[in-house]
One Martini backbone bead per residue (centre of mass of N, CA, C, O) as a GRO file, in nm:
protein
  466
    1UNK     BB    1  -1.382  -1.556   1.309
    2UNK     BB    2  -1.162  -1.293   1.215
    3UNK     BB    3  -1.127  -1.410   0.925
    4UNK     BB    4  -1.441  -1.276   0.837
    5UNK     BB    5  -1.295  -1.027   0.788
    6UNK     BB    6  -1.325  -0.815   0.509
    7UNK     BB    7  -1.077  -0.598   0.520
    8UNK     BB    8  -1.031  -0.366   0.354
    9UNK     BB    9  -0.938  -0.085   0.613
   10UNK     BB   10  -0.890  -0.190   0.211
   11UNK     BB   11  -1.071  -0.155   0.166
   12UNK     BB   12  -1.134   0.075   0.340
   13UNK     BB   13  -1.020   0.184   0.249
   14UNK     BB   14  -0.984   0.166  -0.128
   15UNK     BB   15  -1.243   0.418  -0.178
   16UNK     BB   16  -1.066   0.702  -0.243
   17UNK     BB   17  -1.079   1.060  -0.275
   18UNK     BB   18  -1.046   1.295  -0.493
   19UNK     BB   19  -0.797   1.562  -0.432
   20UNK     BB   20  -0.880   1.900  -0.637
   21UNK     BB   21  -0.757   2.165  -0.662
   22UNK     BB   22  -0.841   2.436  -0.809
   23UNK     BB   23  -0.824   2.577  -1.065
   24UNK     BB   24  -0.666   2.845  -1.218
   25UNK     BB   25  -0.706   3.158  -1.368
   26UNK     BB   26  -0.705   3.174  -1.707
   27UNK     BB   27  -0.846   3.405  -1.822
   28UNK     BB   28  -0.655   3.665  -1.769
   29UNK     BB   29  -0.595   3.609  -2.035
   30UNK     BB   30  -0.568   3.755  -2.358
   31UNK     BB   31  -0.777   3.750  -2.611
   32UNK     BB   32  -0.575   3.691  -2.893
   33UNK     BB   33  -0.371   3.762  -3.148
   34UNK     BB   34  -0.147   3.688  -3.356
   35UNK     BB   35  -0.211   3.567  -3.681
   36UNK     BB   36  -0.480   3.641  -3.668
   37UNK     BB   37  -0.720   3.782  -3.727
   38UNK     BB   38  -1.000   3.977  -3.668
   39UNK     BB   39  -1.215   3.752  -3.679
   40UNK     BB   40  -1.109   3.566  -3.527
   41UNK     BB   41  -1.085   3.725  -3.248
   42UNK     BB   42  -1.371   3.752  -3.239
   43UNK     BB   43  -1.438   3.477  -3.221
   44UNK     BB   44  -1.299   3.403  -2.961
   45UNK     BB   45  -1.434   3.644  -2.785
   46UNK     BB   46  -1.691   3.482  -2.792
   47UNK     BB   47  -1.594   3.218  -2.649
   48UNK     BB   48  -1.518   3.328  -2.408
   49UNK     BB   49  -1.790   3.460  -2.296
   50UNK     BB   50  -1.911   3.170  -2.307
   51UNK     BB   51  -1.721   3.069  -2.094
   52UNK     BB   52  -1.783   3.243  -1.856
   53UNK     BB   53  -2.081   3.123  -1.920
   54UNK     BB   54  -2.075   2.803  -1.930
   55UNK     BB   55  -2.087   2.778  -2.241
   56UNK     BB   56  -1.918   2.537  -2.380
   57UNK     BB   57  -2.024   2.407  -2.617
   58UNK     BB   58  -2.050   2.694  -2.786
   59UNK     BB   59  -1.740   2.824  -2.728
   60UNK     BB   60  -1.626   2.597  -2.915
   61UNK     BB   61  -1.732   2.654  -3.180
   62UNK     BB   62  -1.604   2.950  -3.215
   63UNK     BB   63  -1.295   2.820  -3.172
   64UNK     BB   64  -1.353   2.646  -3.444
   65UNK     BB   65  -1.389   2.910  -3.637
   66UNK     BB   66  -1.169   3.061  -3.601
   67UNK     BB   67  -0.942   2.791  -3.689
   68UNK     BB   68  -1.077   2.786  -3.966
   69UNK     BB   69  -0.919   3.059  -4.051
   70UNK     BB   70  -0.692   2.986  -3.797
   71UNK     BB   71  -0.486   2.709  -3.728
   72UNK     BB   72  -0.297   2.913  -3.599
   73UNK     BB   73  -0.388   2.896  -3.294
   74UNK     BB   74  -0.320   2.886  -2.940
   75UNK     BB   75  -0.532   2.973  -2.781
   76UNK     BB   76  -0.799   2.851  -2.893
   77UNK     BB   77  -0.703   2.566  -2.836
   78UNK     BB   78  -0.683   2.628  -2.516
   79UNK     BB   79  -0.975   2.664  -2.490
   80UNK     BB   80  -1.110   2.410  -2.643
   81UNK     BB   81  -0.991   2.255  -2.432
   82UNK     BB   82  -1.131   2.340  -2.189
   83UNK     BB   83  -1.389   2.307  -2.259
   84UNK     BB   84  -1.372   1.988  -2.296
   85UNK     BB   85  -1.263   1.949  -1.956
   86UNK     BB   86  -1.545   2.079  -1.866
   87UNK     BB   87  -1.682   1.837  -2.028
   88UNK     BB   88  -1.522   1.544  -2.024
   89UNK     BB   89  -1.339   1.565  -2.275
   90UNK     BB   90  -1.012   1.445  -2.290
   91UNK     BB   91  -0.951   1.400  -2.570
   92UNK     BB   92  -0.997   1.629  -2.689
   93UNK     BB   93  -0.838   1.817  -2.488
   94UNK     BB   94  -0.554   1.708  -2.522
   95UNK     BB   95  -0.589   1.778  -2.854
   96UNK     BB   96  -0.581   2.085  -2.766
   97UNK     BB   97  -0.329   2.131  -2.608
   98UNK     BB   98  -0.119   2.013  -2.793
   99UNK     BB   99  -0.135   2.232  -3.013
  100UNK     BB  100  -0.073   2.473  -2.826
  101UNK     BB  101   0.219   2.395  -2.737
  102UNK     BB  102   0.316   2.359  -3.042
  103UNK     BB  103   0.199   2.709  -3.094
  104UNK     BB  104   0.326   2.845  -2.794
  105UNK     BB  105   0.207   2.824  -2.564
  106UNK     BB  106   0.186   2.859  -2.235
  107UNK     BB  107   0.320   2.538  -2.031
  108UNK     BB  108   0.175   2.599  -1.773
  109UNK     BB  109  -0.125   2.611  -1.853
  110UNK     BB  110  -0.092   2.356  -2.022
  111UNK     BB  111  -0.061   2.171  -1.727
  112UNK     BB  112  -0.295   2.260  -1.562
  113UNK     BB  113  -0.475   2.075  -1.736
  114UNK     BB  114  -0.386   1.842  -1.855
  115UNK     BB  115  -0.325   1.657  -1.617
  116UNK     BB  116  -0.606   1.614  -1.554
  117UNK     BB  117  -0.706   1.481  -1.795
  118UNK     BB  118  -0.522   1.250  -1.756
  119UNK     BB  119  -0.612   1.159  -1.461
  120UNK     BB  120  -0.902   1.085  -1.544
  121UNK     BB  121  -0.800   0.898  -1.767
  122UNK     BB  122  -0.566   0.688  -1.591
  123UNK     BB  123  -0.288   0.871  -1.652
  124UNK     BB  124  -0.046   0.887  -1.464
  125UNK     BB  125   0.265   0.933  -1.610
  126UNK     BB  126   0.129   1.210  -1.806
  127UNK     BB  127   0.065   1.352  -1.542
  128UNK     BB  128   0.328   1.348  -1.384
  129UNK     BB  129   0.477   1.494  -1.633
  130UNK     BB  130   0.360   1.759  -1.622
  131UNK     BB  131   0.404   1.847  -1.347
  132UNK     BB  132   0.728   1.833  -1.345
  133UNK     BB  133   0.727   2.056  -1.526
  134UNK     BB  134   0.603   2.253  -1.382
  135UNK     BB  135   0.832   2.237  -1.142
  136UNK     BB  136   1.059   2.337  -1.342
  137UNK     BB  137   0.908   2.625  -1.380
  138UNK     BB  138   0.761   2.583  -1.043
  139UNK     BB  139   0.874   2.503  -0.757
  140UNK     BB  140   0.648   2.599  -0.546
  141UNK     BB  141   0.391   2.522  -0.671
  142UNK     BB  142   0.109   2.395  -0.466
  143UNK     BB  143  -0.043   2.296  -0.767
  144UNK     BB  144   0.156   2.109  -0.816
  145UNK     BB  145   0.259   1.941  -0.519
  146UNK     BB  146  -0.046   1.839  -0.470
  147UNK     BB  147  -0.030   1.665  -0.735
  148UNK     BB  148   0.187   1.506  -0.668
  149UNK     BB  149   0.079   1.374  -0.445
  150UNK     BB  150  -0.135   1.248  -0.556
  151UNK     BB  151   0.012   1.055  -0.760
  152UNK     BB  152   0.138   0.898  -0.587
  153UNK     BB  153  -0.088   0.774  -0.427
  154UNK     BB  154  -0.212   0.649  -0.699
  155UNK     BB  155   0.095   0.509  -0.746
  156UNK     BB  156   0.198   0.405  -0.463
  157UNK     BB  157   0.415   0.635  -0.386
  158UNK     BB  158   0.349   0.703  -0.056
  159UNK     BB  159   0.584   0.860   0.016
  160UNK     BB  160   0.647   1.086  -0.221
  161UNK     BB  161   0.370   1.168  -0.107
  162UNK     BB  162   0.437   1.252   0.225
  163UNK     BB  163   0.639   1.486   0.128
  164UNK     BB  164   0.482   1.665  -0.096
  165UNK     BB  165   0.242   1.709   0.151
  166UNK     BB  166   0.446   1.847   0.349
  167UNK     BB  167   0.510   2.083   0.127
  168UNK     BB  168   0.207   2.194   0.144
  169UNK     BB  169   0.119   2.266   0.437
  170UNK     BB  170   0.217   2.553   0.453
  171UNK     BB  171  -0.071   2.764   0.483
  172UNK     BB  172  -0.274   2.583   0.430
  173UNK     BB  173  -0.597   2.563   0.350
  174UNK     BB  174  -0.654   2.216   0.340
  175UNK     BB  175  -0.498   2.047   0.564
  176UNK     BB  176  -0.703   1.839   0.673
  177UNK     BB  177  -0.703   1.656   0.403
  178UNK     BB  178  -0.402   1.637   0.382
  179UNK     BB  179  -0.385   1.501   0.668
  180UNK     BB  180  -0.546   1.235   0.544
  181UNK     BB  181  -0.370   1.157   0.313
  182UNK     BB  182  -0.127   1.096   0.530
  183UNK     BB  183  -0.271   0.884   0.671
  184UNK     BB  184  -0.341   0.687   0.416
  185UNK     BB  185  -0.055   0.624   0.341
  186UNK     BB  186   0.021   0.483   0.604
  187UNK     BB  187  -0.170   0.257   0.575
  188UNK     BB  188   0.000   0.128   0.354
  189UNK     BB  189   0.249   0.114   0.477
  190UNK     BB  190   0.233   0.011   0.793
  191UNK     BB  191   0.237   0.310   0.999
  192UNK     BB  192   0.026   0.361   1.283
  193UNK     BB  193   0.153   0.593   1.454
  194UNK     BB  194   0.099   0.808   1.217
  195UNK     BB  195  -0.197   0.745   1.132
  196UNK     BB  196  -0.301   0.833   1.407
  197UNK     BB  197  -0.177   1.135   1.371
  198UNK     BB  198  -0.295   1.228   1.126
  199UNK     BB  199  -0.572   1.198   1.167
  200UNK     BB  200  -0.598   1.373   1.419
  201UNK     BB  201  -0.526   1.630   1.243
  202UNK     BB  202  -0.788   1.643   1.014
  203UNK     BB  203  -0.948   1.681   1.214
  204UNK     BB  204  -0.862   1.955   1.370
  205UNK     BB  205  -0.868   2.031   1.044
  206UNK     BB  206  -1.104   2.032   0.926
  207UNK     BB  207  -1.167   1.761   0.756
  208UNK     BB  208  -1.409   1.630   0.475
  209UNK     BB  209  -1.279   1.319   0.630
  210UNK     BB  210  -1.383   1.210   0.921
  211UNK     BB  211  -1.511   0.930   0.893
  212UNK     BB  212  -1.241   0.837   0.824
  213UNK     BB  213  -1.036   0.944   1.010
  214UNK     BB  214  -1.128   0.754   1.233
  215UNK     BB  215  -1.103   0.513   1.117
  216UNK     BB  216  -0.794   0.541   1.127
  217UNK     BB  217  -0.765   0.532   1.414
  218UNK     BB  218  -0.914   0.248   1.488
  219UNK     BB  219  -0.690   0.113   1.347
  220UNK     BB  220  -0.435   0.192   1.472
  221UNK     BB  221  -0.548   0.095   1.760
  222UNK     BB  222  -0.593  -0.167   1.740
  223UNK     BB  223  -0.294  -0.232   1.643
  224UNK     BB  224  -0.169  -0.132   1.917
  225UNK     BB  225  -0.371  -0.254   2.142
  226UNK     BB  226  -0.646  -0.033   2.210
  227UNK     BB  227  -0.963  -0.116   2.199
  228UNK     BB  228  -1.119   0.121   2.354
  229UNK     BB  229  -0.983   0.347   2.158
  230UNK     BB  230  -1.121   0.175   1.880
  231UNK     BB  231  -1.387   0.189   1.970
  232UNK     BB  232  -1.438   0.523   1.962
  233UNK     BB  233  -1.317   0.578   1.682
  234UNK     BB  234  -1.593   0.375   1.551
  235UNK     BB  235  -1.798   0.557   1.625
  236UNK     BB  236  -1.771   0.816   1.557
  237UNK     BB  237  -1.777   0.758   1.234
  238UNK     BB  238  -2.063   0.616   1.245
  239UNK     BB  239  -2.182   0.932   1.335
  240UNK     BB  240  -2.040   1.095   1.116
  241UNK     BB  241  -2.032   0.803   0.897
  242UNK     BB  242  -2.282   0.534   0.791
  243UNK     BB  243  -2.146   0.461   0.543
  244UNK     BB  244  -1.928   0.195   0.668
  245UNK     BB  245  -1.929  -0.143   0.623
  246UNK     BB  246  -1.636  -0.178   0.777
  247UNK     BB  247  -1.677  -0.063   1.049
  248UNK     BB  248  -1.887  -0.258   1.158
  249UNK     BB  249  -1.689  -0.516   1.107
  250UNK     BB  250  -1.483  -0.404   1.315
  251UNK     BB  251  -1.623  -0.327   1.573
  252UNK     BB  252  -1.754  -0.592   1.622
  253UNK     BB  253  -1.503  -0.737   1.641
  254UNK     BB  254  -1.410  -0.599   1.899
  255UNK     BB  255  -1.616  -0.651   2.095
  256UNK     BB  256  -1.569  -0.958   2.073
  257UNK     BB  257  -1.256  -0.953   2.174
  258UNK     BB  258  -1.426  -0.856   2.435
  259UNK     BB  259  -1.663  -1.025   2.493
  260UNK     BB  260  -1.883  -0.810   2.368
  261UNK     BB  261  -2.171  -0.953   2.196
  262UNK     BB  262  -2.400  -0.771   2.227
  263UNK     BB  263  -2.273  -0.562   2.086
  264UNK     BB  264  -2.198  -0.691   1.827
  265UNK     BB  265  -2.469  -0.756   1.719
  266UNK     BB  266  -2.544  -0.471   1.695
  267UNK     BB  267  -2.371  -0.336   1.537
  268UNK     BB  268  -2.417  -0.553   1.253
  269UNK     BB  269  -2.717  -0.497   1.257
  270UNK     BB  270  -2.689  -0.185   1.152
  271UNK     BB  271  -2.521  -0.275   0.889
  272UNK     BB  272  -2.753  -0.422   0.795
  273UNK     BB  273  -3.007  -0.214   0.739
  274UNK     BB  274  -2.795  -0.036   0.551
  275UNK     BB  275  -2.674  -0.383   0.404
  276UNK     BB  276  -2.838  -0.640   0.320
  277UNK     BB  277  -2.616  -0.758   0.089
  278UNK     BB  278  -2.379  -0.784   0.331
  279UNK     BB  279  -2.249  -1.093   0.382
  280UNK     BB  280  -1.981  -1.034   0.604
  281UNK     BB  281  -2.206  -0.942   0.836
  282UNK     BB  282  -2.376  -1.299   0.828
  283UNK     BB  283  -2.135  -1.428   0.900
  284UNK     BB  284  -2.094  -1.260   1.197
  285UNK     BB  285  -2.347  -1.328   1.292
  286UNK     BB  286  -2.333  -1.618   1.316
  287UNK     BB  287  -2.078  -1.646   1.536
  288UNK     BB  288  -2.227  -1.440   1.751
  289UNK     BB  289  -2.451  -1.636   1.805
  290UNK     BB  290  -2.314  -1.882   1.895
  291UNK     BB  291  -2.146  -1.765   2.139
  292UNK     BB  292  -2.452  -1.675   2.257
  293UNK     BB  293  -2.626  -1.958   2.198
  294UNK     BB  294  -2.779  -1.861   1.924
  295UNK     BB  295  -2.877  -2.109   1.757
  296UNK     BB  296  -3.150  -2.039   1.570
  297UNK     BB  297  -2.991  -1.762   1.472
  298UNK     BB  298  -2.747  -1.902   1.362
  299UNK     BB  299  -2.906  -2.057   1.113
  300UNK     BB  300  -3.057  -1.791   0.974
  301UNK     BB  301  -2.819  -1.644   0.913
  302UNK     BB  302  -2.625  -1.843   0.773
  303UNK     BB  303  -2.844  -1.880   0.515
  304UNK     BB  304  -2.802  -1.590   0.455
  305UNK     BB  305  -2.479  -1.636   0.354
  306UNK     BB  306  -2.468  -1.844   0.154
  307UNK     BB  307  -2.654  -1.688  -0.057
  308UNK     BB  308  -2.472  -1.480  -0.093
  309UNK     BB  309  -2.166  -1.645  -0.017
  310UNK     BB  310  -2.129  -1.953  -0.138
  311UNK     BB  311  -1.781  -1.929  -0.195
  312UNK     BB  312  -1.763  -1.864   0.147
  313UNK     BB  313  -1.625  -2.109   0.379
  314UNK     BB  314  -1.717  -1.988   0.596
  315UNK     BB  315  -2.023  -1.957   0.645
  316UNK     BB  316  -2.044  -2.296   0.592
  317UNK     BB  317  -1.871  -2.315   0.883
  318UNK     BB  318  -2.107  -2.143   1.050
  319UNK     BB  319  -2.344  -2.336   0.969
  320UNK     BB  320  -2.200  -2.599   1.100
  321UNK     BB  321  -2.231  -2.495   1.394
  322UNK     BB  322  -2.526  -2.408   1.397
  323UNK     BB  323  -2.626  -2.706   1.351
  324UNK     BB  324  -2.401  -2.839   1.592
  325UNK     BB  325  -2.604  -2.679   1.822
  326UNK     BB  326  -2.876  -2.840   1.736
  327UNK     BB  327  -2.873  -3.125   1.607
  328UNK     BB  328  -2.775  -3.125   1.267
  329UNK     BB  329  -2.621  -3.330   1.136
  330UNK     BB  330  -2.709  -3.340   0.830
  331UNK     BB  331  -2.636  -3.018   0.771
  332UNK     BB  332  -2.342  -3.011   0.895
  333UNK     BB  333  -2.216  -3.208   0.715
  334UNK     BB  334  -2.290  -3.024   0.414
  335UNK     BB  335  -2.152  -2.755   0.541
  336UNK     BB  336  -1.855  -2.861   0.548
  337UNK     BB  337  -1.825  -2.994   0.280
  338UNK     BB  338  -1.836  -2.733   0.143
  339UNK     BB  339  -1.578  -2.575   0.268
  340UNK     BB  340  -1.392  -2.787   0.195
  341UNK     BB  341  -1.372  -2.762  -0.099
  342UNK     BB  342  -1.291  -2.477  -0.067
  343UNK     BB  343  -1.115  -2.557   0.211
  344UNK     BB  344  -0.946  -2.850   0.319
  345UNK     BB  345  -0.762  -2.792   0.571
  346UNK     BB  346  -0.962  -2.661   0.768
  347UNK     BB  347  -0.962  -2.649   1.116
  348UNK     BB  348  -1.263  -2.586   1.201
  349UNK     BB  349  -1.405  -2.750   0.998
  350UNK     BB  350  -1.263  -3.044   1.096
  351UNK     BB  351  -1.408  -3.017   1.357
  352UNK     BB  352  -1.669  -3.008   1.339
  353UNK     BB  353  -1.712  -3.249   1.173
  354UNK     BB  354  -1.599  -3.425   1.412
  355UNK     BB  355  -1.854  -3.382   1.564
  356UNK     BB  356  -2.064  -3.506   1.380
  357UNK     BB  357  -1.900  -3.804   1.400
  358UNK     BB  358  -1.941  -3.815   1.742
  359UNK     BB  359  -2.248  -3.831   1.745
  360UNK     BB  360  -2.258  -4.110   1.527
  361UNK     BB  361  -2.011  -4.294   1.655
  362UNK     BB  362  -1.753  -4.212   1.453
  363UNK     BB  363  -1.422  -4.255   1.598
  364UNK     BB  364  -1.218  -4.272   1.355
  365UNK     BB  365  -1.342  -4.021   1.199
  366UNK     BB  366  -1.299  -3.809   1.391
  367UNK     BB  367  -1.009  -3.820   1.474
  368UNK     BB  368  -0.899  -3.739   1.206
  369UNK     BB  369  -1.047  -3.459   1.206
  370UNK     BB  370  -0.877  -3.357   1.463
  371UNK     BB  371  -0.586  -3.366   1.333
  372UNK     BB  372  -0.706  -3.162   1.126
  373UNK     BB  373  -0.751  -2.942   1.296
  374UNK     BB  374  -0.490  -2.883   1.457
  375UNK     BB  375  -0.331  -2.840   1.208
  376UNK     BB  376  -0.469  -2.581   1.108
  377UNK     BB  377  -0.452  -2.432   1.346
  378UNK     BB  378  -0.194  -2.367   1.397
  379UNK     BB  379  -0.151  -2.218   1.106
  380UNK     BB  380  -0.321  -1.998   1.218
  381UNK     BB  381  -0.163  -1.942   1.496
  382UNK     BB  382   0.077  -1.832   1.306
  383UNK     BB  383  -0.094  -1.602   1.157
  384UNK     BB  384  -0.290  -1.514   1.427
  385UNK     BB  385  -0.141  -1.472   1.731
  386UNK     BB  386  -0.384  -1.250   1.842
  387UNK     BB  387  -0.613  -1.431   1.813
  388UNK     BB  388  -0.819  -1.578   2.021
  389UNK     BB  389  -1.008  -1.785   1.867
  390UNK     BB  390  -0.807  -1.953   1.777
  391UNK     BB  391  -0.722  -2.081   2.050
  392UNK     BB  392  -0.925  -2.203   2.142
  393UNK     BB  393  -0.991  -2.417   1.921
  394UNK     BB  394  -0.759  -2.551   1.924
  395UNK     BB  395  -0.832  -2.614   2.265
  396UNK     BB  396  -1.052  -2.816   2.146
  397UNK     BB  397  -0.851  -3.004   1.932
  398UNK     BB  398  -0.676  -3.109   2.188
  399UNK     BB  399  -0.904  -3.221   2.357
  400UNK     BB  400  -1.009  -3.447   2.151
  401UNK     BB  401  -0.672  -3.538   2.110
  402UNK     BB  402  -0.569  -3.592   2.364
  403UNK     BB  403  -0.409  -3.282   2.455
  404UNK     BB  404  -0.417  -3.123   2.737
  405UNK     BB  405  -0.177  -2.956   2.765
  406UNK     BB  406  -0.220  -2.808   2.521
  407UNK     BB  407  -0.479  -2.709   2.579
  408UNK     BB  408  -0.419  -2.534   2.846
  409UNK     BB  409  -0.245  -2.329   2.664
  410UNK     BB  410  -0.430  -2.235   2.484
  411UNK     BB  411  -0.664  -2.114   2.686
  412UNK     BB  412  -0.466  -1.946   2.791
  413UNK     BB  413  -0.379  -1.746   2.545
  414UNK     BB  414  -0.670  -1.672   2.466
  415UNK     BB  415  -0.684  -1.506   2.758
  416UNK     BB  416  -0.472  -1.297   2.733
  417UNK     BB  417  -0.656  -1.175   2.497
  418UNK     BB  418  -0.939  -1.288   2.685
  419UNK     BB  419  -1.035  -1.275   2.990
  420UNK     BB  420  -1.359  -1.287   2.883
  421UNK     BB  421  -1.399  -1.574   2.808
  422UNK     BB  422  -1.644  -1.807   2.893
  423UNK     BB  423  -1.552  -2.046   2.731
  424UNK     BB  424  -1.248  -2.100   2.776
  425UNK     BB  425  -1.257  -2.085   3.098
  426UNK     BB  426  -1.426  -2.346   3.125
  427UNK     BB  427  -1.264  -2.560   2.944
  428UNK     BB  428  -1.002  -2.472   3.151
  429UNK     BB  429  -1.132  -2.636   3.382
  430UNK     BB  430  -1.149  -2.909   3.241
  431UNK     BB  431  -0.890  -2.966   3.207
  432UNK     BB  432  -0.801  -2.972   3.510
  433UNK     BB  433  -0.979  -3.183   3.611
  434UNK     BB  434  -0.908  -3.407   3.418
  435UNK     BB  435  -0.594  -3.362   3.563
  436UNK     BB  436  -0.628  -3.286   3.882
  437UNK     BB  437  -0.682  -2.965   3.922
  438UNK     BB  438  -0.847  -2.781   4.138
  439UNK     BB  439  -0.761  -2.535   4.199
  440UNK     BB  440  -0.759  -2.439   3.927
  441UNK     BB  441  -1.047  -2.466   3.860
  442UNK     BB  442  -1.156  -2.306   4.084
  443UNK     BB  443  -1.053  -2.040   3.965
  444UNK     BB  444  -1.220  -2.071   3.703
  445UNK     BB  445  -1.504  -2.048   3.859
  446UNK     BB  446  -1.443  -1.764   4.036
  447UNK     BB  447  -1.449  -1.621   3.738
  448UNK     BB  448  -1.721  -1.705   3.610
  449UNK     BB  449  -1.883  -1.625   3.903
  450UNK     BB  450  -1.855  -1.271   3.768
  451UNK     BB  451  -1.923  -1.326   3.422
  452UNK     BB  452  -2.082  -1.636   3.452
  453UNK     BB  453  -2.280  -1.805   3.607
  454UNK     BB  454  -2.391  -2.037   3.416
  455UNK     BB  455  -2.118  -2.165   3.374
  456UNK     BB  456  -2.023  -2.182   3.687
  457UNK     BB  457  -2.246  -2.404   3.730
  458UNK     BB  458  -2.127  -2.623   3.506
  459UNK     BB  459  -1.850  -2.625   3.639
  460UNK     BB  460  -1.934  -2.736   3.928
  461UNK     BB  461  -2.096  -2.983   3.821
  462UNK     BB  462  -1.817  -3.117   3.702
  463UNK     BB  463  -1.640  -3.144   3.965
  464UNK     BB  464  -1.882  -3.299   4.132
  465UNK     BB  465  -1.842  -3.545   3.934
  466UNK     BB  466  -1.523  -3.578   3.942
   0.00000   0.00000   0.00000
């Protein structure tokens, strides 16, 4: 079921690239002055051009020798701060930039550094403080417009991140990853049909994560409902960037919502060579083997998605499913009571479970689990109710709980969201039948018999049997 699907496009979607726009040339600024005397200055200028040639180590040794003649220098700790922040030392950093600022350098240059190194060790608030001061001293200011987007998008505050991101964007010149960016925070909002548009504008903008922005149009179409151009655009994605194992398991995921097995198959099979110990994609190849009726390919991969993840209801699930459809029931028994376990209520697995019990001839205790497979399916069906196969299942717990009518509206519905699958089709004809309504039966028939012949000719089978 698309339930095993886990995908946070959001995770997806969750580790996101920080978006840093280069630091401004603050060299320009002339070194010396101010109370040092002339050798602290001349100390200071040997520390400059040590800066120049990117030799920050030695630089700093200069500036903290200046320092140490003139420990009144705001020059110099602003430069011996800069030079700790390109070399990743944001503590240090941070303590001689406040020294600058508190001796009087001038309060943009050092936001202008301040900022990032805050950012960099994750206080978000000291960050956002910095920038905030820098736009009240140059309101226009697009690299300061630019970090305040990117720090609310990173504190979640989404909308004033799409503002700030807005006014940043006439004549940026990397407007395509700022289209990304608002792509982004749309995601987050669960604004689909911006987030398919600013994604859209990111290509068109050359920007640095078309994979990525793919990625987000094929989820905004997805939720839109419309399949065939979000299965276009995670193709597109995986052209881009094949390194996004969740683009697979989306992609394979629409794949299977239309019907389309042996593309699941294929797609989550691609994902698996690229991730082979990622769980979540031999979850879903398990459940996609079973639906194609590769029944002993679905028991082998459902043991290797157990052992990746022990603790995920749905593996043992599908697990379960596919020791009962080779009849295998005392393996199918044990890895439903796994589920259950982990899941008591679950409607999926007290179906399986039920099916166990029921080749075993203990009829009084799989009635119990039909009626508990009901009860969770139903709670599915109105948490998931766009989802197929949720509906399918309910149709199937339906009509072992001897409630053909309820079941042929479940099959119905499933349908109306998968019109081809042909399991649903079938399982819809044999409810026709036992109700004696053999014209409806033949219409599922006649459907059948243009998109799986062997369906249709069990179902055929079965009506002239009855």
């Amino acid at each position: 079921m698309k339930r095993k699907i886990y995908i946070g496009l959001t995770t997806c979607f969750l580790a996101l690239m920080f978006f840093t726009a280069l630091v401004g040339e603050v060299n320009a600024q002339p070194r010396g002055g101010g109370k040092p005397n002339d050798r602290a200055r001349r100390l200071a200028a040997q520390g400059g051009k040590l800066f120049d040639q990117k030799d920050y180590r030695s630089a700093i040794d200069k500036y903290s020798e200046a320092m140490g003649i003139a420990p009144n220098f705001p020059l110099a700790h602003f430069w011996k701060g800069y030079a700790h922040h390109r070399l990743t030392e944001y503590d240090a950093a941070i303590e001689e930039l406040n020294l600058a600022l508190e001796q009087g350098f001038e309060p943009i240059k050092v936001y202008e550094v301040r900022w990032e190194a805050h950012y960099m060790k994750k206080n978000y608030d000291a960050a956002l403080s910095d920038v905030q001061k820098a736009l009240l001293i140059e309101p226009s200011n697009n690299y300061f417009i630019l970090a305040l987007a990117n720090i609310h998008r990173i504190k979640e505050n989404y909308e004033e991140a799409i503002n700030a991101y807005n006014k940043v964007l006439p004549g940026s010149q990397n407007s395509g990853d700022i289209h990304y960016f608002i792509a982004v925070s749309y995601f987050r909002l669960g604004e689909y049909s911006q987030q398919n548009s600013a994604a859209a504008e990111a290509i068109k903008n050359n920007t640095k994560y078309p994979g990525e922005s793919y990625a987000l149009m094929g989820d905004a179409l997805e939720k839109a409902r419309k399949p065939t151009e979000a299965i276009q655009a995670y193709e597109r994605a995986l052209n881009v960037k094949p390194e996004m194992p969740e683009v697979y398991i989306a992609l394979s995921s629409l794949y299977q919502n239309q019907s389309r097995i042996n593309e699941a198959i294929a797609a989550v099979r691609k994902g698996i060579k690229l991730y082979p110990g990622n769980g979540d994609m031999y979850v879903n190849l398990t459940w996609f083997y079973s639906l194609a009726d590769r029944h002993a390919e679905a028991v082998n991969v459902g043991q290797q998605a157990v052992k990746l993840l022990p603790d995920n209801y749905v593996a043992h699930t599908n697990l379960c499913r596919a020791h009962n459809d080779m009849k295998q029931y005392l393996q199918a028994m044990s890895e439903c009571n796994k589920a259950l376990k982990l899941k008591p209520d679950d409607g999926e697995t007290n179906l399986y479970l039920a099916y166990v019990y029921d080749a075993q001839d203990k009829e009084e205790i799989a009635n119990q689990h039909y009626k508990k497979a009901v009860s969770g399916l139903l709670e599915y069906t109105r948490a998931r109710p766009d989802y197929s196969d949720g509906w399918y299942l309910l149709g199937n717990a339906y009509h072992y709980d001897e409630q053909r009518d309820k079941a042929i509206e479940a099959y119905k519905r499933s349908l109306e969201l998968n019109p081809n699958f042909p399991k649903a089709i079938y399982n819809l004809g044999t409810m026709y039948v036992l109700n004696k309504n053999l014209p409806m039966a033949q219409e599922q028939y006649d459907v059948l018999l243009k998109i799986n012949p062997s369906s249709a000719a069990k179902l055929k089978a079965f009506m002239d049997k009855k």
